[in-house]
N, C-alpha and C positions, 0 to 999 in steps of 0.2 A: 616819492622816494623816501624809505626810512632814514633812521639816523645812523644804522650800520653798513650803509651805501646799497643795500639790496632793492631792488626794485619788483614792486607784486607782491612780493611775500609775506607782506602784513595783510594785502587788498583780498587773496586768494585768488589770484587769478592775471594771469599773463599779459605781455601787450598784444599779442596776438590774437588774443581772447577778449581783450577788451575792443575791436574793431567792430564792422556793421552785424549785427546780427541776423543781418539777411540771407549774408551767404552761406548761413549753416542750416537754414529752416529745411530742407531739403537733408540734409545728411540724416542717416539713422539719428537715434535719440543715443544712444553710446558712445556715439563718435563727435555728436557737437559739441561736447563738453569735457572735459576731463574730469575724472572719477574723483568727486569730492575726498580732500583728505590729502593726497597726493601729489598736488600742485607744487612746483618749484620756482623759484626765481631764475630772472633771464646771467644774473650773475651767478647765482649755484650750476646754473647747466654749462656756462662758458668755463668755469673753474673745472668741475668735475671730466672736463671734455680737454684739457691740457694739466689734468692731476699729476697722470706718473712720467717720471722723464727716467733717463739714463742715471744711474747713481752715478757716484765719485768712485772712483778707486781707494782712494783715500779708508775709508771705512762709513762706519755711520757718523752722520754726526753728534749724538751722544756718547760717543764712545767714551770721551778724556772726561765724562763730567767728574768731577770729584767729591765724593759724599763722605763728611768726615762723621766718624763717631760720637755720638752723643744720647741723650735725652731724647722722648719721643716729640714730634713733634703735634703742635696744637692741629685739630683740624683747617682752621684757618690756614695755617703755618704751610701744610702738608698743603694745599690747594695753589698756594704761591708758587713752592718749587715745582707740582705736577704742570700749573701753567709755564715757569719755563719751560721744563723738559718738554712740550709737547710745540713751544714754538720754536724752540731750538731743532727737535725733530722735523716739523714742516718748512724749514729751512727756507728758501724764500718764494714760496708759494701763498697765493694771498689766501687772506684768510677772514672769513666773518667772526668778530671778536666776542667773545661772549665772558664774565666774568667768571662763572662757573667752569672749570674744569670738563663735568663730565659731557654739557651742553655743547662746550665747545670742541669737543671730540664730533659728537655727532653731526653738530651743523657745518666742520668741515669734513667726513670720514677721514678722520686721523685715524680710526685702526684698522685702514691699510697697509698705513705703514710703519705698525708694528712687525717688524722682523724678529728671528732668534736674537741679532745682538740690541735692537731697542729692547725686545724683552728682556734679559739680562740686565741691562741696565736699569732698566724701571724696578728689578726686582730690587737692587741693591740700593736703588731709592727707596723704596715699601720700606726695609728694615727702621725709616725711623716715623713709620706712618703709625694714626691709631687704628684701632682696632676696626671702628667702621668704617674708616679707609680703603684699609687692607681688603673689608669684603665687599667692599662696593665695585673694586675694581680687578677684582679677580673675580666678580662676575662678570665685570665688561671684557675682560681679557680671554676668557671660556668662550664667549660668545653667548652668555645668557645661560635663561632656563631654557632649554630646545625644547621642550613642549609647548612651551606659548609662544615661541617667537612669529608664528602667524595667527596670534591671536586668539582670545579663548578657546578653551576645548570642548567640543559638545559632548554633548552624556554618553554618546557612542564610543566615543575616543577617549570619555576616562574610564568608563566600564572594562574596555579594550584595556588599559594601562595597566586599572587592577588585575587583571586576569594574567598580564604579563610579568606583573609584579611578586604574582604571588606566585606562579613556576617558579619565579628566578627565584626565590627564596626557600621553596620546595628543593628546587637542581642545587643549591647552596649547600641544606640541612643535610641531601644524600650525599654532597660529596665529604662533608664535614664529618660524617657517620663512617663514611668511607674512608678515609685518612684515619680515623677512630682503630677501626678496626685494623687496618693493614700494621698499624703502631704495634699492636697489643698482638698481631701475629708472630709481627719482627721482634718482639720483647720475648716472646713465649719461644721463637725460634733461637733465641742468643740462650737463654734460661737453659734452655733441652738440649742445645748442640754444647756450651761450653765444656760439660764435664768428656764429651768427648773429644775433644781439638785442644783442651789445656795439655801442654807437656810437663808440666810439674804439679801433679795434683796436691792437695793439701793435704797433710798429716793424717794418716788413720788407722793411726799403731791402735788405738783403742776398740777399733772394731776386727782388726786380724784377727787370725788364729792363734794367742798368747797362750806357750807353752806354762804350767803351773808352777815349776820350778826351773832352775838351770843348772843343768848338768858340770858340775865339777871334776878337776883329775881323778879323784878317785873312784866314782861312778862310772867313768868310761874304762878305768883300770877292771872294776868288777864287771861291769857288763861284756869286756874282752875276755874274762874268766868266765864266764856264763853266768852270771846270777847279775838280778838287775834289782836294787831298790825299789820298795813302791808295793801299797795293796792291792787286795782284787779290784779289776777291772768293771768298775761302777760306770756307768755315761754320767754324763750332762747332759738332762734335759733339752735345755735350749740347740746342744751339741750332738741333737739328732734328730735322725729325719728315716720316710719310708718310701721306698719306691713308687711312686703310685701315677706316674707320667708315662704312658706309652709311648714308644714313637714307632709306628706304621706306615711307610711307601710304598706300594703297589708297585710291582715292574711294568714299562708298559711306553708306550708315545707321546702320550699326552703331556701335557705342562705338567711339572711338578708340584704346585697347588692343586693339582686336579685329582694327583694319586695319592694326599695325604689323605687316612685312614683318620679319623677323629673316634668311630668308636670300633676297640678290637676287642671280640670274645678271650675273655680269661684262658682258655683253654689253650688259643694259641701264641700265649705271650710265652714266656721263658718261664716266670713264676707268674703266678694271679698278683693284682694289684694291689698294696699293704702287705704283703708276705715277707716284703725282705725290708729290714729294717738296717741304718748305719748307723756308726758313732765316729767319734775323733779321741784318739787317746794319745798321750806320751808314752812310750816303752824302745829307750834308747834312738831317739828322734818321733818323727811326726808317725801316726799310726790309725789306717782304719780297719775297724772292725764292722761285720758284716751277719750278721744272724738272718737264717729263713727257714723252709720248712725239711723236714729233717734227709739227706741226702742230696739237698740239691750244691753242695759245694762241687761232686766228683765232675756232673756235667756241664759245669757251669763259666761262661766267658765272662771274667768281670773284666770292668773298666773301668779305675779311679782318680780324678785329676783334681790337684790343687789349682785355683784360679781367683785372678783377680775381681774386681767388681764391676768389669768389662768383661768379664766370661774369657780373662786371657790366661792360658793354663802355664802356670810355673811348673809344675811337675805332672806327667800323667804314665800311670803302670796299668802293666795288662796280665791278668791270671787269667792259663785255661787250664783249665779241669782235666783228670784222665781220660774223662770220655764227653772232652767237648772239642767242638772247634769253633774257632774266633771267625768271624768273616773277613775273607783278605782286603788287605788293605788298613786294618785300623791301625789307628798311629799309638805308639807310647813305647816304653820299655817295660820290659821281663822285670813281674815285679816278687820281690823279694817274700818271701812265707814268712810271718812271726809268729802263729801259734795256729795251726789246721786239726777243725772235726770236720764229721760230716755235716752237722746242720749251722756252724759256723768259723769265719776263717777270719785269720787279721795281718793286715795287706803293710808293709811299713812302705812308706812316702815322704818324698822332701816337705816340708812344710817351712818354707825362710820363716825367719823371725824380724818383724822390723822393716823397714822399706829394702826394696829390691828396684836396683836399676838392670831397664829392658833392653836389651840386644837394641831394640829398633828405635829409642830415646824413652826418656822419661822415666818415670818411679810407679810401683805397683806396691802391692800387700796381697799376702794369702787371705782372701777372707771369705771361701766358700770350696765346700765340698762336693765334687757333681760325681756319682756313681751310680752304675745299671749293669744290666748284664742283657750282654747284645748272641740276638738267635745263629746261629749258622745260616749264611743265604748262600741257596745253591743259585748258578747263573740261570737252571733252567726253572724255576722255583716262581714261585707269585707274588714273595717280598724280595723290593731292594735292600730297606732296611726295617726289621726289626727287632726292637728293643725295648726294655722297663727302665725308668730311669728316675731318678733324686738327687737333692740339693739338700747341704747344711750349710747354714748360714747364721750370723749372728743378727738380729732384729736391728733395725734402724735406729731405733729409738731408746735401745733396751743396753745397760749397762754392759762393760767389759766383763765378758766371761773366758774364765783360764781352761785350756787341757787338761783332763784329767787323765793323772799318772796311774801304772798300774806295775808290778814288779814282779819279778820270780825267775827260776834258772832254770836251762834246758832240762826238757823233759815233765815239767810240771803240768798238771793238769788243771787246767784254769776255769772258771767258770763266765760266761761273759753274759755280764745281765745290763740292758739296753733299756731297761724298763718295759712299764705298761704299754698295749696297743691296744687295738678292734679284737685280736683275736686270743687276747689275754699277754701273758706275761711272757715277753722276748728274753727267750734265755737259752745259751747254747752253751755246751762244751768242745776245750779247742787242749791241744798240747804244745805250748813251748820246745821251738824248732832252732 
């Protein structure tokens, strides 16, 4: 018998085991003996065999312990209370005593009967444990390293691990890449959707359409007399632009991406593409002017619309010609003649000054010019729609540019020069109407 009342468990070897050795010489070789290493005592098998009984209602019995605040404590220190707590927990079930803590966890299985609220409790113990405490028994409490728990691993089974290891760090790096990217889509989708979903966009008086001066009482007095302040009608560069966008649809069944036309022979546009050129003037409000080749004013549908930098139109007017016709249906009003020749005419247009609040919320600015001149389509015809079309716009990047004013009284004969193109120098004559 040892000095811890255990019986065998120093000798290796049972009382059972210790009797004639006769009556085993006959048993296989596996069965006469039990598997060195493995032997118990006659008191570890009676114990382990009346271990677990009915709890208490009560709770656990570490529940009320009370752990006051303080200083960490010494490993020593920390090995004292864990052997209370852990005989306080085995409540009166006997016990082989061991001074060590973790031993005598093992040599009685006390982490059986570790529950949630023992665990709890032990945790709120740890708080004044050192450091190698803490890891010594938060490995006990895991239940180890689980790759060795039966014992070393042979070269198969670590080879196997690395190969496991490194998927999972592979399947890590894609998801990590992936989260990556889905960020940078949702950042680039907040970035491109906000300017359209904000209802109060930010100030952009300085890229409007800023008239060059402002019309005073006595201006609107003389331009109700017929004469308007102001010289010949010069463009602004930046404040012009030339047709050169076709848009061609096919009539037909098919999806409508199917019947856009991307390249149409010049002959069958309205004018050839660069023929007609626009400008933006002042002459007693907003004003476009329009030059192309010489007679094409009488047959001609124009269409000119003020619009925001969402392509949302504040104003849009429609001139047809004596010998044109509009295709039904286009939207805008009858727009007003300021000065008509044959190879150029000038269209007056609202043009707001300043932010403009929208019927349907929010604030706008004029700050683009869209005009074309759209073909007659007959229903029984090969175009839905065909048309030539431009934009004037003031550059992103590029300073506040003003309207440029131009003046004179009914019946004067103007000259309207647009400047340089491809096919020299855009310049029309028009008469004040």
């Amino acid at each position: 018998m040892s000095n811890d009342g255990t019986v065998g468990d120093e000798a290796g070897e049972s009382p059972a085991e210790a009797g004639d050795d006769s009556r085993d010489q006959s048993a296989p070789p596996e069965q006469a003996r039990t598997e060195p290493g493995t032997e118990v005592s006659a008191s570890l098998r009676e114990r382990r065999s009346t271990f677990f009984r009915v709890r208490s209602d009560t709770g656990s019995p570490v529940d009320d312990i009370a752990i006051e605040p303080g200083r960490r404590w010494t490993q020593a220190e920390a090995d004292r209370q864990i052997r209370t707590f852990l005989i306080r927990m085995a409540g009166n079930r006997r016990l082989t005593h061991r001074t060590d803590p973790v031993e005598l966890v093992r040599e009685n299985d006390l982490m059986l009967l570790f529950g949630p609220e023992e665990e709890e409790a032990f945790a709120r113990l740890a708080l004044r444990f050192p450091d190698e405490t803490v890891a010594v028994w938060a490995t006990l409490l895991s239940g180890g390293d689980r790759s060795e728990a039966f014992g070393p691993r042979s070269r198969s089974e670590r080879r196997d691990e690395a190969v496991v290891e490194q998927a999972l760090r592979l399947g890590m790096r894609k998801r990590v890449a992936s989260s990556l990217l889905l960020v940078a889509l949702l950042a680039g989708g907040v970035l491109l959707g906000r300017p359209l979903l904000e209802q109060d966009p930010v100030d952009r008086t300085d890229r409007s359409l800023r008239f060059a001066t402002v019309e005073e009482p006595d201006d609107v007095d003389s331009a109700e007399a017929g004469t308007v302040s102001g010289g010949p009608p010069v463009a602004e560069p930046a404040l012009t632009a030339v047709a050169d966008r076709p848009i061609a649809i096919r009539r037909g069944e098919e999806p409508l991406a199917e019947r856009i036309m991307l390249r149409v022979p010049d002959p069958v546009l309205p004018v050839p593409r660069g023929a007609l050129a626009a400008a933006v003037f002042e002459h007693v409000g907003g004003q476009v002017a329009l030059v192309g080749p010489d007679g094409w004013v009488e047959s001609a549908c124009i269409r000119v619309s003020v619009v925001t930098d969402r392509l949302r139109p504040l104003d849009t007017v429609i001139y047809e010609g004596p010998d044109a016709a509009c295709p039904t249906g286009l939207s805008g009003r009858t727009a007003s003649v300021t000065c008509l020749g044959s190879a150029g005419i000038v269209l007056a247009i609202r043009i707001p000054q300043g932010e403009v609040a929208l019927v349907e919320g929010g604030s706008g600015w004029a700050e683009a010019v869209r005009f074309g001149i759209e073909s007659p389509v007959s229903p029984f015809g090969q175009w839905e729609t065909l048309a030539i079309r431009g934009t004037i716009s003031v550059q992103v990047d590029s300073a506040s540019v003003p309207v440029p004013r131009f003046g004179g009284a009914v019946g004067d004969e103007l000259t309207l020069d647009l400047g340089t193109g491809a096919s020299g120098r855009r310049t029309a004559t028009c008469t004040l109407v």
